[in-house]
DRENTORKOL-3810 file (N, C-alpha, C; in nm, 4 decimals):
REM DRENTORKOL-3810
@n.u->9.4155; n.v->10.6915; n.w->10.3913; ca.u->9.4734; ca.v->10.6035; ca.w->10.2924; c.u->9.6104; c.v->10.6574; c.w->10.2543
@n.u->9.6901; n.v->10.5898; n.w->10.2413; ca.u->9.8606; ca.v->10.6023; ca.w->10.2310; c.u->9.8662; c.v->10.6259; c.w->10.0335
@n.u->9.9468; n.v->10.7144; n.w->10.0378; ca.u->9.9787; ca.v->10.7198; ca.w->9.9015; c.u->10.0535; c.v->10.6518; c.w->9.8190
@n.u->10.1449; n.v->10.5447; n.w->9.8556; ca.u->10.1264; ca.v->10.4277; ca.w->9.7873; c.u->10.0289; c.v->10.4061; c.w->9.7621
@n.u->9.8894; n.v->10.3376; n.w->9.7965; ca.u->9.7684; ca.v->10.2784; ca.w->9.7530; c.u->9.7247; c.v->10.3853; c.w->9.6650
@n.u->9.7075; n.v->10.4876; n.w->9.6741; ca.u->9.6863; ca.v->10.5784; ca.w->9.5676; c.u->9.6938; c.v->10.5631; c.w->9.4140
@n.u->9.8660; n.v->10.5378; n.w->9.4859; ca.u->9.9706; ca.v->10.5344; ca.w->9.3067; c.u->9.9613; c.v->10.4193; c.w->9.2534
@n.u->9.9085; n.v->10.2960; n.w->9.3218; ca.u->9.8791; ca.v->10.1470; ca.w->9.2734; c.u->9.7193; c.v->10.1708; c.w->9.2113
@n.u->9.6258; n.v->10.2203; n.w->9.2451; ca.u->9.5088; ca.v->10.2629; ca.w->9.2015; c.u->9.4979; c.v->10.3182; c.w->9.0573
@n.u->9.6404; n.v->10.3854; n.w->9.0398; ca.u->9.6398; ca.v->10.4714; ca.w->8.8607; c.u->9.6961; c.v->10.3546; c.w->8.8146
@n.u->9.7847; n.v->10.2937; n.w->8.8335; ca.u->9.8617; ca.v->10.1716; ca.w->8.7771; c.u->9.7662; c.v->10.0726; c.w->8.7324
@n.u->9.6598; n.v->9.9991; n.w->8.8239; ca.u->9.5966; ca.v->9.9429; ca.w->8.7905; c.u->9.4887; c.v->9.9584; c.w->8.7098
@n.u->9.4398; n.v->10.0660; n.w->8.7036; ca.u->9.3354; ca.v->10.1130; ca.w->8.6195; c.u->9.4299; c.v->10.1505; c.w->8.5081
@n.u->9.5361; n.v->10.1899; n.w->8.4734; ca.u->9.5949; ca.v->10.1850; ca.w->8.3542; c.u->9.5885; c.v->10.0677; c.w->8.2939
@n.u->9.6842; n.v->9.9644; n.w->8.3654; ca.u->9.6899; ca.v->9.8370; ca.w->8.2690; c.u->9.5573; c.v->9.7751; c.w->8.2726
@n.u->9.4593; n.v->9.7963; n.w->8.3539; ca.u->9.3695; ca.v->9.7376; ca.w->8.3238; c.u->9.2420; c.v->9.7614; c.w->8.1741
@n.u->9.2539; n.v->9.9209; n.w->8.1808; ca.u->9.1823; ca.v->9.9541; ca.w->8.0298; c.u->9.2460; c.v->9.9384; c.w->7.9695
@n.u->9.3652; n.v->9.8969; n.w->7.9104; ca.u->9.4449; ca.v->9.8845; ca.w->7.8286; c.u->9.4187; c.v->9.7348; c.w->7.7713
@n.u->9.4274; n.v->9.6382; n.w->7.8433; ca.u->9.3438; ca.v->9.5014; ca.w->7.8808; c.u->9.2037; c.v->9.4945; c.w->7.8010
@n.u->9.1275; n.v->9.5682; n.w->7.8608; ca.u->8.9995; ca.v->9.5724; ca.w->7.7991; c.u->8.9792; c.v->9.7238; c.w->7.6497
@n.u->9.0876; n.v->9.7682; n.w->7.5951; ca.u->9.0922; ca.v->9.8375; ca.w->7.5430; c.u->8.9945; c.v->9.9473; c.w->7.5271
@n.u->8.9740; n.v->10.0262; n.w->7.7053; ca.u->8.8835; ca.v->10.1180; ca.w->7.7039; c.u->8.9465; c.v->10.2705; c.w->7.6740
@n.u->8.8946; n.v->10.3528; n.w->7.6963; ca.u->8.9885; ca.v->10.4737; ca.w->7.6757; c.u->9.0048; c.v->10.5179; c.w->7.8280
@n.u->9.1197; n.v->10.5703; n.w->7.8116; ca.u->9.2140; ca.v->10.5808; ca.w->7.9605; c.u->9.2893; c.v->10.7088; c.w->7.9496
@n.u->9.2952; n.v->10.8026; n.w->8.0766; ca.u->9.3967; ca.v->10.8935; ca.w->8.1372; c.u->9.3128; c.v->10.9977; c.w->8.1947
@n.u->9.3761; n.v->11.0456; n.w->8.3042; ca.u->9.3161; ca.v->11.1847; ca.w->8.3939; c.u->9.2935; c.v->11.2697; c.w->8.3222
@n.u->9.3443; n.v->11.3700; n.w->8.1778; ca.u->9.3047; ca.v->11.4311; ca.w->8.0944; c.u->9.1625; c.v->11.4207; c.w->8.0401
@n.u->9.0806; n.v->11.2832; n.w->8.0408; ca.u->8.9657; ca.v->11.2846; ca.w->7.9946; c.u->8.8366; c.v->11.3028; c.w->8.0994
@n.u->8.7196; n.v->11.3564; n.w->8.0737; ca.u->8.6061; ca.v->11.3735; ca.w->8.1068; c.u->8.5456; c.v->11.2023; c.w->8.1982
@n.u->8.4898; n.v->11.2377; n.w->8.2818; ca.u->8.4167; ca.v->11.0771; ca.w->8.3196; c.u->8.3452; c.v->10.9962; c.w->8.2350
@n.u->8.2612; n.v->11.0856; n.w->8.1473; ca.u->8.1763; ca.v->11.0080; ca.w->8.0263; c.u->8.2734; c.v->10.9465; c.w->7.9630
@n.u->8.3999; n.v->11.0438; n.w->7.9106; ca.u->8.4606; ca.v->10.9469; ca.w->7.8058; c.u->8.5222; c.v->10.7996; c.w->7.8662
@n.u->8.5609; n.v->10.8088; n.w->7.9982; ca.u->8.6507; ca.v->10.7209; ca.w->8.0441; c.u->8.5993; c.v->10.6730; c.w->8.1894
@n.u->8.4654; n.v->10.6020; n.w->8.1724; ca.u->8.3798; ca.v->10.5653; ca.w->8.2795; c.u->8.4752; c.v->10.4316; c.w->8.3692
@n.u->8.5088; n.v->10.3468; n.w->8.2283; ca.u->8.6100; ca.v->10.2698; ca.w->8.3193; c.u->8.7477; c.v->10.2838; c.w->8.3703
@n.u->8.7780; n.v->10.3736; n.w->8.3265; ca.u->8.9204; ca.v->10.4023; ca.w->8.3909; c.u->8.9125; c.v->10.4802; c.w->8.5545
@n.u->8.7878; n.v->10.5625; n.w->8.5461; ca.u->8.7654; ca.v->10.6313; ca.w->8.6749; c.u->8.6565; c.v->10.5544; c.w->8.7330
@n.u->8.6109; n.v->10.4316; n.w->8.6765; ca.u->8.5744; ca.v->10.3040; ca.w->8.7786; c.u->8.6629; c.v->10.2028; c.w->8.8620
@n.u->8.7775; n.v->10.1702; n.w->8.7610; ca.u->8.8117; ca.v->10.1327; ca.w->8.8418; c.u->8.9179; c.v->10.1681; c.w->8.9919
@n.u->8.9582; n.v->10.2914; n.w->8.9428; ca.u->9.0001; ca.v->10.3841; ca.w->9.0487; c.u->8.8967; c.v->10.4026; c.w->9.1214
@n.u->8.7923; n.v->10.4007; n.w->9.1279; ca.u->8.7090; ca.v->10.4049; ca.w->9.2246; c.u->8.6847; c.v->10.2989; c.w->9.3397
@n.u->8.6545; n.v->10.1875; n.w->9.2435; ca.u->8.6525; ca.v->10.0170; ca.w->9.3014; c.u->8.7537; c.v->10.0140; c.w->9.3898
@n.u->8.9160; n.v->10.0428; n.w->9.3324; ca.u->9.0212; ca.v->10.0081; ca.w->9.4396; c.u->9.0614; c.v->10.1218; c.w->9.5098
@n.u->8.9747; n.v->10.2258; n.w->9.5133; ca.u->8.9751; ca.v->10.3297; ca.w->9.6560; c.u->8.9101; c.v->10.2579; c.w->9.7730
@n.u->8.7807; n.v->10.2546; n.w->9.7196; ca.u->8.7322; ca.v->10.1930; ca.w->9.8173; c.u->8.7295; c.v->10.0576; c.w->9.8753
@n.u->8.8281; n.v->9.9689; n.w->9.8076; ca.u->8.8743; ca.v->9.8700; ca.w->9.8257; c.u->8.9755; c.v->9.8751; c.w->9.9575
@n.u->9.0221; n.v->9.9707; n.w->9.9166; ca.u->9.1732; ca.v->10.0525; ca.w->10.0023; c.u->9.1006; c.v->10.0888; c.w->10.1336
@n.u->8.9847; n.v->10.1652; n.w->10.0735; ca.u->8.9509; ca.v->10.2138; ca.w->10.2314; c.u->8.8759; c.v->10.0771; c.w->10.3700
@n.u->8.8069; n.v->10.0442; n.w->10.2817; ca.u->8.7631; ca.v->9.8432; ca.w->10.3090; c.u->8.8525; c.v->9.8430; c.w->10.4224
@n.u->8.9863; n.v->9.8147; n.w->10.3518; ca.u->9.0961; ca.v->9.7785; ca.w->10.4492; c.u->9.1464; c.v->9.8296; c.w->10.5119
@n.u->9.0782; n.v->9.9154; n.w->10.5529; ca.u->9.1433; ca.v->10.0451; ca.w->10.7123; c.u->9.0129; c.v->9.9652; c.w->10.7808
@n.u->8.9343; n.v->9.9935; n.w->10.7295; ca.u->8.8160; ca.v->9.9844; ca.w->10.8550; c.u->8.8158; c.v->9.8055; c.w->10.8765
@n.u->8.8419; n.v->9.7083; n.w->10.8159; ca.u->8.8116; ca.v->9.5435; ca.w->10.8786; c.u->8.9859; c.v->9.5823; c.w->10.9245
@n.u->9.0692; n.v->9.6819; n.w->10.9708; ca.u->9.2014; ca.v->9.5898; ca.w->11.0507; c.u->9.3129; c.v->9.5709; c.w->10.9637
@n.u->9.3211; n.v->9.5908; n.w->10.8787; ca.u->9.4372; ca.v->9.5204; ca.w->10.7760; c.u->9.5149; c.v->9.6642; c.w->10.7775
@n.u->9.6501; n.v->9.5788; n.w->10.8428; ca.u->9.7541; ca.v->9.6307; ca.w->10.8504; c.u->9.8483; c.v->9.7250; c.w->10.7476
@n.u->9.8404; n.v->9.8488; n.w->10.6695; ca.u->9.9049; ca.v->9.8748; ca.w->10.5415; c.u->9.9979; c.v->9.8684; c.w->10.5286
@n.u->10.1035; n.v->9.8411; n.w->10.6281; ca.u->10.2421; ca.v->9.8398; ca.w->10.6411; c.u->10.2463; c.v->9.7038; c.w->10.5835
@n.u->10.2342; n.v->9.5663; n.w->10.7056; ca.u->10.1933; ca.v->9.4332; ca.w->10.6425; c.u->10.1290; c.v->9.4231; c.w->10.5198
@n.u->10.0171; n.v->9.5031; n.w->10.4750; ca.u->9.9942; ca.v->9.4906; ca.w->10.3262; c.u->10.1324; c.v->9.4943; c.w->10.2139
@n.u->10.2359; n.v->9.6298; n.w->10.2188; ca.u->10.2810; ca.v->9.6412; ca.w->10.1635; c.u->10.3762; c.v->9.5409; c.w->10.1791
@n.u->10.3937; n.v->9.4818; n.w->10.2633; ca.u->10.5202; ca.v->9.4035; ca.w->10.2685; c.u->10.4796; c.v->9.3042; c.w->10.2239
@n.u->10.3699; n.v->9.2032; n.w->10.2164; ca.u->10.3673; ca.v->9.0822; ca.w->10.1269; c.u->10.2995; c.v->9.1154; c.w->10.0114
@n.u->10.2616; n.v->9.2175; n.w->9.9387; ca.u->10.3055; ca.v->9.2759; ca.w->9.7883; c.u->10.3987; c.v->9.2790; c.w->9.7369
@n.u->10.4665; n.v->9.3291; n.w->9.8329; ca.u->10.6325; ca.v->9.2959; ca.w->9.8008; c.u->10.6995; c.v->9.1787; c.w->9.7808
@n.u->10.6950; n.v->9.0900; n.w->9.8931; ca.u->10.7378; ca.v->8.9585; ca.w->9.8671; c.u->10.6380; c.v->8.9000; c.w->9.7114
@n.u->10.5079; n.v->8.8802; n.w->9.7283; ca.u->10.4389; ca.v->8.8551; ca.w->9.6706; c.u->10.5067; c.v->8.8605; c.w->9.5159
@n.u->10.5326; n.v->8.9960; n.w->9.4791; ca.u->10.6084; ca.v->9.0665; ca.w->9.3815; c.u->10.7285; c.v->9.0147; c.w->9.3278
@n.u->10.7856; n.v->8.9606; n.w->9.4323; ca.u->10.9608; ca.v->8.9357; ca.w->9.4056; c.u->10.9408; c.v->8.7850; c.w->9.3692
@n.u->10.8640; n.v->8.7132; n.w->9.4269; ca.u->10.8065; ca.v->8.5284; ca.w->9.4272; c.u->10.7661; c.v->8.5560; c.w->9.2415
@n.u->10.6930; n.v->8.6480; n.w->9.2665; ca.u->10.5927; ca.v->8.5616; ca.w->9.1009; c.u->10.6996; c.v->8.6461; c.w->8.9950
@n.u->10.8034; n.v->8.7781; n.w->8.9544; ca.u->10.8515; ca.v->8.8302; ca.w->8.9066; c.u->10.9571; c.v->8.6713; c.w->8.8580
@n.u->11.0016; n.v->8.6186; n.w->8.9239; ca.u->11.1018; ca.v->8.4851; ca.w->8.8331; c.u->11.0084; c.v->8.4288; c.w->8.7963
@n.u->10.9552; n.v->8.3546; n.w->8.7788; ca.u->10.8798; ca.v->8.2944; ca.w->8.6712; c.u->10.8393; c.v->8.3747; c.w->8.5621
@n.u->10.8130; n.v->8.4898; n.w->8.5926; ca.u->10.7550; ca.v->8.5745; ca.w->8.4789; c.u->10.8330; c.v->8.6462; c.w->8.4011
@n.u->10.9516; n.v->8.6502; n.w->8.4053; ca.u->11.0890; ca.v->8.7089; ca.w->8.3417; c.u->11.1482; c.v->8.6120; c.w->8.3002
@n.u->11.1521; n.v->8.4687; n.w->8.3765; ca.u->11.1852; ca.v->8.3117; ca.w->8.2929; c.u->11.0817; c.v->8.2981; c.w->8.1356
@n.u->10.9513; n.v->8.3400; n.w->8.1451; ca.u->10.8491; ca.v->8.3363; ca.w->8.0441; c.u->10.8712; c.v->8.4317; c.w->7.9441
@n.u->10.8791; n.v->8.5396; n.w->8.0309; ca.u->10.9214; ca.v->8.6656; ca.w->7.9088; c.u->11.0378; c.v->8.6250; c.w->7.8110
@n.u->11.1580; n.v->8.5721; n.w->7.8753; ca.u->11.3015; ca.v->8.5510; ca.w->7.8130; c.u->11.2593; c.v->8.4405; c.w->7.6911
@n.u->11.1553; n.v->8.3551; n.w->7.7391; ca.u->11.1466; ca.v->8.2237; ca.w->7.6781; c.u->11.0473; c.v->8.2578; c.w->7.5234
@n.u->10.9851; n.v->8.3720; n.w->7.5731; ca.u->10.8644; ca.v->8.4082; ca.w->7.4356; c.u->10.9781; c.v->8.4920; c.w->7.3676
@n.u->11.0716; n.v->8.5767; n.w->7.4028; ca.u->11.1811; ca.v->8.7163; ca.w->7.3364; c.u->11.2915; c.v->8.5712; c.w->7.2364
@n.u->11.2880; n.v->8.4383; n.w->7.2734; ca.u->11.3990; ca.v->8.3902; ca.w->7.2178; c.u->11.2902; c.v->8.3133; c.w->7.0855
@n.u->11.1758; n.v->8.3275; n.w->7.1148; ca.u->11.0848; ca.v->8.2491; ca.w->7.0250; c.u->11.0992; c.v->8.2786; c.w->6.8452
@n.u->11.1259; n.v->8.2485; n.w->6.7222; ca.u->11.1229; ca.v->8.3255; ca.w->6.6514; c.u->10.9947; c.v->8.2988; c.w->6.5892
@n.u->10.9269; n.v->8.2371; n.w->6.6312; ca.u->10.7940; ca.v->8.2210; ca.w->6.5801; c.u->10.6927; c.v->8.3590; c.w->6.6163
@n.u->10.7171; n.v->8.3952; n.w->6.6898; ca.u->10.6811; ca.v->8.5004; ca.w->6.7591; c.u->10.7556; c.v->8.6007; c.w->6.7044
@n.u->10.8403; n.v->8.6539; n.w->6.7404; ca.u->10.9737; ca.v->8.7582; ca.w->6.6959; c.u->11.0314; c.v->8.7151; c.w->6.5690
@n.u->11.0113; n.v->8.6598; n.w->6.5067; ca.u->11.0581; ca.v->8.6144; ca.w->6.3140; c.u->11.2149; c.v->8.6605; c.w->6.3121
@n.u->11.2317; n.v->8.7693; n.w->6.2810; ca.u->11.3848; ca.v->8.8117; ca.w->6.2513; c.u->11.4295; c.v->8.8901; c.w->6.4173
@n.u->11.3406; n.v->8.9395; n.w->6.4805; ca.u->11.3656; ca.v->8.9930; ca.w->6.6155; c.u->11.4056; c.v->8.9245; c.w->6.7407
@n.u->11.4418; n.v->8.8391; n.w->6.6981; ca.u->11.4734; ca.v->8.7830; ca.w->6.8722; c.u->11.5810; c.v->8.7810; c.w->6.9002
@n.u->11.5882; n.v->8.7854; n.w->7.1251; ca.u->11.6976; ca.v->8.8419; ca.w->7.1134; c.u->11.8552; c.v->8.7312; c.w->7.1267
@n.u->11.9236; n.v->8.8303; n.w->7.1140; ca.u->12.0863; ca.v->8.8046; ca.w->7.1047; c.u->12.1019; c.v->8.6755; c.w->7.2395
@n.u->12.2775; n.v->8.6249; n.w->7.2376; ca.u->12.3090; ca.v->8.5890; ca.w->7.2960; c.u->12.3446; c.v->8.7255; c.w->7.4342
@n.u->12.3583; n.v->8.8081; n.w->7.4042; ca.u->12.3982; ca.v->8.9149; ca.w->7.5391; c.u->12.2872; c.v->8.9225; c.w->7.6115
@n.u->12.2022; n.v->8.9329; n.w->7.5202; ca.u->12.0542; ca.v->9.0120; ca.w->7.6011; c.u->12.0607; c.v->8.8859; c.w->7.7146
@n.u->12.0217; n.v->8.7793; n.w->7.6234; ca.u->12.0163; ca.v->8.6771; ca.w->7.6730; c.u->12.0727; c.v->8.6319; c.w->7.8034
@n.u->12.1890; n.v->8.6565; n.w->7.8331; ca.u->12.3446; ca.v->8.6377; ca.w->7.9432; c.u->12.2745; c.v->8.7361; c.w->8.0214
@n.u->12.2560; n.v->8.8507; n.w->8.0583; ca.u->12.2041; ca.v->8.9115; ca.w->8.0925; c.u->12.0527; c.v->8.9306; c.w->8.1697
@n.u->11.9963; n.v->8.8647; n.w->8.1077; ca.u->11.8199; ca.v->8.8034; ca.w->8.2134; c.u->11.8398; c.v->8.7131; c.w->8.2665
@n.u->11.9257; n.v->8.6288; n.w->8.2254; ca.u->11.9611; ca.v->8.5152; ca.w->8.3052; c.u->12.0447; c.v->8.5311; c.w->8.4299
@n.u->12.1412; n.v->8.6110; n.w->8.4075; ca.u->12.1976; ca.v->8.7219; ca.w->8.5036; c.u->12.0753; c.v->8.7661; c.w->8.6525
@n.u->12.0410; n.v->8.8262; n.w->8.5609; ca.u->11.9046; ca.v->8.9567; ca.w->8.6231; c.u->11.8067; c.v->8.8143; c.w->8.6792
@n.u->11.7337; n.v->8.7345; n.w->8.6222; ca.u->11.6455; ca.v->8.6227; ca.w->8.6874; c.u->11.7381; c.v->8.5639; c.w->8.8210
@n.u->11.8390; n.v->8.5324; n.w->8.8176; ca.u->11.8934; ca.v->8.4117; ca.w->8.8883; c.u->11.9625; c.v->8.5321; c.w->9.0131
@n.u->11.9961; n.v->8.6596; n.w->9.0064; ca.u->11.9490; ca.v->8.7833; ca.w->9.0950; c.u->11.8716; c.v->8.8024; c.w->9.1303
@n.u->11.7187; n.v->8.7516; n.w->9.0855; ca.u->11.6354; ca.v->8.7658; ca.w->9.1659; c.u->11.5626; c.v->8.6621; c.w->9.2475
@n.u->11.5905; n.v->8.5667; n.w->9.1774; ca.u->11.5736; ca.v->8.4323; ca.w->9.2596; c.u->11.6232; c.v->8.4399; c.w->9.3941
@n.u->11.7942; n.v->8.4486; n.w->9.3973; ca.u->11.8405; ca.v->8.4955; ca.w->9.5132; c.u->11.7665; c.v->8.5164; c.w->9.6213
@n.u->11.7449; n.v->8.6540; n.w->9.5822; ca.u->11.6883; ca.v->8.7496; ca.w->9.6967; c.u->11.5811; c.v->8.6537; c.w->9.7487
@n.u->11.5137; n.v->8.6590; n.w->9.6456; ca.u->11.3262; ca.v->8.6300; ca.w->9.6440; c.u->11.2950; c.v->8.5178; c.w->9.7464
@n.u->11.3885; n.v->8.4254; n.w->9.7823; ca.u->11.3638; ca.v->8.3334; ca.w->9.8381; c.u->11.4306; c.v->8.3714; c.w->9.9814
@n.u->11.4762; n.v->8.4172; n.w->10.0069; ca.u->11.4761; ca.v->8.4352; ca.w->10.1807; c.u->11.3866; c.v->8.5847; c.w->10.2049
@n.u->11.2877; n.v->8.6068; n.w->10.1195; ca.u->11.2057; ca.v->8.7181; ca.w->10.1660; c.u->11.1118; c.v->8.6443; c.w->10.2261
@n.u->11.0794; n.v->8.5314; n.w->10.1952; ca.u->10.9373; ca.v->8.4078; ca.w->10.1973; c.u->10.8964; c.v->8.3986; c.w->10.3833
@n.u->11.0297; n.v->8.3829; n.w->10.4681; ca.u->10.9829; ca.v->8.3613; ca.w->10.5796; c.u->10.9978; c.v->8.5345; c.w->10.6408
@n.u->11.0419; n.v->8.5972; n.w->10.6179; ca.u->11.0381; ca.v->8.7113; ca.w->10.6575; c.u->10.8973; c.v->8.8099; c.w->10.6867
@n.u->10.8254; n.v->8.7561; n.w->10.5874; ca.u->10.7125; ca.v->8.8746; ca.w->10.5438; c.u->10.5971; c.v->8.8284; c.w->10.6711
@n.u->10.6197; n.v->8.7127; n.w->10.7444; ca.u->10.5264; ca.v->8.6583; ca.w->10.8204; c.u->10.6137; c.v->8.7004; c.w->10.9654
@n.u->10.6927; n.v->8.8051; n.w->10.9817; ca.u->10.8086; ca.v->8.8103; ca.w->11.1033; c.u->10.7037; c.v->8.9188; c.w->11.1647
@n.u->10.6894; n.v->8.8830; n.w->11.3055; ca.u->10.6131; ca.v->9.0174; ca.w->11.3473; c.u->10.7214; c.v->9.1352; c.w->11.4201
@n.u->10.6698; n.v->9.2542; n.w->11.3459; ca.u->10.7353; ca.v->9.3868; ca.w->11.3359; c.u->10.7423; c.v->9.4085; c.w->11.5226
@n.u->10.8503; n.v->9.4336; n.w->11.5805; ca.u->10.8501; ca.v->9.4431; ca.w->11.7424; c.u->10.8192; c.v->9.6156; c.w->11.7181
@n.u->10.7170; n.v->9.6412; n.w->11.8120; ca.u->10.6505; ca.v->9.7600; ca.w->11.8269; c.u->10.7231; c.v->9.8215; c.w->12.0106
@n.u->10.7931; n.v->9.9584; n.w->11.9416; ca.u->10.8536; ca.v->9.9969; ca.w->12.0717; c.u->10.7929; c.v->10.0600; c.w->12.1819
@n.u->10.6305; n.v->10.0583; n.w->12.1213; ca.u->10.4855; ca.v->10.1074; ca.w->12.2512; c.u->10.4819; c.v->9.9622; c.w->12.3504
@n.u->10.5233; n.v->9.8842; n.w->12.3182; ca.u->10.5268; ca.v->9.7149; ca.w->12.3533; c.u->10.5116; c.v->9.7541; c.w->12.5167
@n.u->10.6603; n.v->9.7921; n.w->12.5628; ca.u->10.7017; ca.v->9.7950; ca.w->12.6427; c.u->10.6260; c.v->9.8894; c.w->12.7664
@n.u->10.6011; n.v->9.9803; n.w->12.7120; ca.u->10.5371; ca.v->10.1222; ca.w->12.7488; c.u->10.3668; c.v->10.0575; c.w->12.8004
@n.u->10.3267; n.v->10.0112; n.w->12.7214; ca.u->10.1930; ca.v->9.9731; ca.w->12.7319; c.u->10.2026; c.v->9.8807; c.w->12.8381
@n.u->10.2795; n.v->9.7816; n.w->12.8413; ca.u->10.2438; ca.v->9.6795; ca.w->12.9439; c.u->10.2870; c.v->9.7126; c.w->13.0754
@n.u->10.3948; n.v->9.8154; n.w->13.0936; ca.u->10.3837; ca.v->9.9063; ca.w->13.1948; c.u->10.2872; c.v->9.9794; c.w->13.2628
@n.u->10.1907; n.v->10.0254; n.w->13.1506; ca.u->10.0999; ca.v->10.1139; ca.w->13.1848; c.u->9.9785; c.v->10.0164; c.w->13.2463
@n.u->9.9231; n.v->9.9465; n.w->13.1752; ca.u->9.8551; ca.v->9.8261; ca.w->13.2073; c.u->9.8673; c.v->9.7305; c.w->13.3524
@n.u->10.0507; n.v->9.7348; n.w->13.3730; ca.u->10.0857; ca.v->9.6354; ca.w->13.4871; c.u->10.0204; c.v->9.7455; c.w->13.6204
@n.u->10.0074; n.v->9.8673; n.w->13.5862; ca.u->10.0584; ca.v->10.0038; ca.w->13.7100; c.u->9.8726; c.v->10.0343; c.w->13.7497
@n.u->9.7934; n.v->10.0029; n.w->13.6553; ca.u->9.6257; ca.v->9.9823; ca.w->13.6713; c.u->9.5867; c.v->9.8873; c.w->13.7474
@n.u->9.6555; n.v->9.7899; n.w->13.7263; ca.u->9.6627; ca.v->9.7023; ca.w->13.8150; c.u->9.6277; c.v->9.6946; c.w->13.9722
@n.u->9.5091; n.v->9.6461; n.w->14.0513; ca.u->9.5003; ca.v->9.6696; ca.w->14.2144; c.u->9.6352; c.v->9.5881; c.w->14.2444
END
């Protein structure tokens, strides 16, 4: 298992007890923090799942990624839209800069985000390609 998947494993079990307001961090005992070192458990072996049925981790990471960059505009359009709310934020909401600025930062990521879409489905040319079908043609009667 690649250590990315690792470091997504603490991430998720962070925000996730946090969610369910369990008690959370590597400092604590298993009793105290059954779900935090459950669900690091769940998505180990989730992780490992996906070595053994075939799934590619490289291709994993790459449409996480896209995945990531697609749903991040909408969700920074939402964020901007609840930060300008004052029903929500009463005297706190934000400025015209902040403001100029996500809109900035969103419409930067829009950009990108949308020519990642056909990319993530591009198959990676493997430089054994060549080598192999050599080897294969030469078995050959």
């Amino acid at each position: 298992m690649s250590m990315p998947k690792q470091n997504n494993n603490g991430r998720c079990s962070y925000a996730l007890t946090e969610v369910f307001q369990w008690q959370e961090g590597l400092n604590l005992k298993f009793t105290k923090a059954w779900g935090f070192y459950g669900i690091i458990t769940v998505a180990t072996l989730i992780g490992l799942l996906l070595n053994f049925i075939g799934v590619d981790p490289i291709k994993a990471l790459v449409y996480t990624a896209v995945i990531n960059g697609v749903v991040a505009v909408p969700l920074i359009f939402i964020i901007a839209l609840i930060a300008r709310n004052t029903a929500i934020y009463w005297s706190q909401e934000s400025n015209y800069r902040a403001d100029a600025k996500n809109e900035m930062a969103n419409s930067a990521i829009s950009i990108v985000a949308v020519p990642q879409l056909p990319s993530a489905n591009r198959r990676q040319r493997n430089p054994d390609d060549g080598a192999r079908a050599l080897f294969v043609a030469r078995k050959l009667p």
